[in-house]
C-alpha positions as CSV (number, residue, x, y, z in Angstrom):
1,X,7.2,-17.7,8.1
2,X,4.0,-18.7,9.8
3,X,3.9,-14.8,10.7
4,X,4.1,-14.1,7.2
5,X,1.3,-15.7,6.2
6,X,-1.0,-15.3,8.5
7,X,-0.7,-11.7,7.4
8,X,-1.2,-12.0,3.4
9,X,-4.1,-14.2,4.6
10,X,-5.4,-11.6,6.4
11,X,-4.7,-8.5,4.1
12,X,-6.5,-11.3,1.2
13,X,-9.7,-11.2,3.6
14,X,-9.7,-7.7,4.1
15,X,-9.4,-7.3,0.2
16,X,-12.4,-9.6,-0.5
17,X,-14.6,-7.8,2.5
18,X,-14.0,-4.1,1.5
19,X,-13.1,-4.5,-2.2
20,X,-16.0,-1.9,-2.4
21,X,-15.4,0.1,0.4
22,X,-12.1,3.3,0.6
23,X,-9.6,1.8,2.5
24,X,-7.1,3.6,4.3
25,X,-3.2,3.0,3.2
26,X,-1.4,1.0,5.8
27,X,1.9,1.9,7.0
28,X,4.6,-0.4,7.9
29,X,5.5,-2.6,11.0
30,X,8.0,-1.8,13.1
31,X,11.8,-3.0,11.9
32,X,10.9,-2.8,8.4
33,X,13.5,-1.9,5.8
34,X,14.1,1.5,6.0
35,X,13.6,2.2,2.3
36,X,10.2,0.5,2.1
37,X,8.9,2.4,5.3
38,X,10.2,5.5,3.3
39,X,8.5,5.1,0.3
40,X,5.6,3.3,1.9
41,X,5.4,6.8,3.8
42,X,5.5,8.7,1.3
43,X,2.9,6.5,-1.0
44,X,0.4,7.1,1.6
45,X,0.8,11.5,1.6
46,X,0.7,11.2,-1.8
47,X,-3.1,8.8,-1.3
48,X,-3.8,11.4,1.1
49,X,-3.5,14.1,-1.2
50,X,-5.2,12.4,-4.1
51,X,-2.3,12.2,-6.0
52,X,-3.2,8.7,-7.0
53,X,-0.1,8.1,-9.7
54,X,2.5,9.3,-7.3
55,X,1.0,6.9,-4.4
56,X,0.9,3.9,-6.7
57,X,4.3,4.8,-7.5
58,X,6.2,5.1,-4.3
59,X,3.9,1.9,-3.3
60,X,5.6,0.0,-6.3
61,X,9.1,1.4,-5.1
62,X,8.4,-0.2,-1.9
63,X,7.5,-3.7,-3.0
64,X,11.2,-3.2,-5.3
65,X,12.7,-2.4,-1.9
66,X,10.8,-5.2,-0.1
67,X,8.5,-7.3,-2.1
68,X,7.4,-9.3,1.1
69,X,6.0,-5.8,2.7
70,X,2.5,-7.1,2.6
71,X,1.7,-3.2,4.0
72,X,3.0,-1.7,0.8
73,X,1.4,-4.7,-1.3
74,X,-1.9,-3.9,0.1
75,X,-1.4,-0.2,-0.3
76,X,-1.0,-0.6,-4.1
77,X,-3.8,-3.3,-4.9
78,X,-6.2,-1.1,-2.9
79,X,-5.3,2.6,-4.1
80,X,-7.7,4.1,-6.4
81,X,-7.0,3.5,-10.3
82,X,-8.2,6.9,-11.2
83,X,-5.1,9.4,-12.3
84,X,-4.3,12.2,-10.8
85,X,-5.6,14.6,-13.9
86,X,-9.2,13.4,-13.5
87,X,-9.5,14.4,-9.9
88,X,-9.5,18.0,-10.9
């Protein structure tokens, strides 16, 4: 528990420091849910290739999977709000 929070404490800080700066997607710890590791992967190819909807997607499939994945919390609070059709 005292794990726990000492990392949504720390993911809050990094949010507050680089709330201006690109942020790479995190990827689960080890032991996590399968499921949420799954999408969580798959959330961050999908940031990688700019396919911002399908990232926040998979990110929000995650949190269903596992909402105390503070990886795939993170991953969806810091991926860009700009849809796919206005990258091109």
């Amino acid at each position: 528990m005292i794990g726990s929070r000492r990392v949504v404490v720390g993911l809050l800080r990094l949010l507050v420091l680089g709330a201006c700066a690109a942020s790479p997607p995190l990827a689960t710890t080890a032991g996590a849910d399968p499921i949420t590791s799954a999408h969580n992967e798959a959330g961050i190819a999908q940031f990688n290739a700019g396919r911002w909807d399908a990232a926040r997607e998979h990110c929000a499939a995650a949190i269903q999977a596992d909402p105390r994945s503070a990886a795939s919390q993170y991953n969806l609070v810091t991926s860009p709000r700009k849809t796919t059709a206005t990258q091109n």
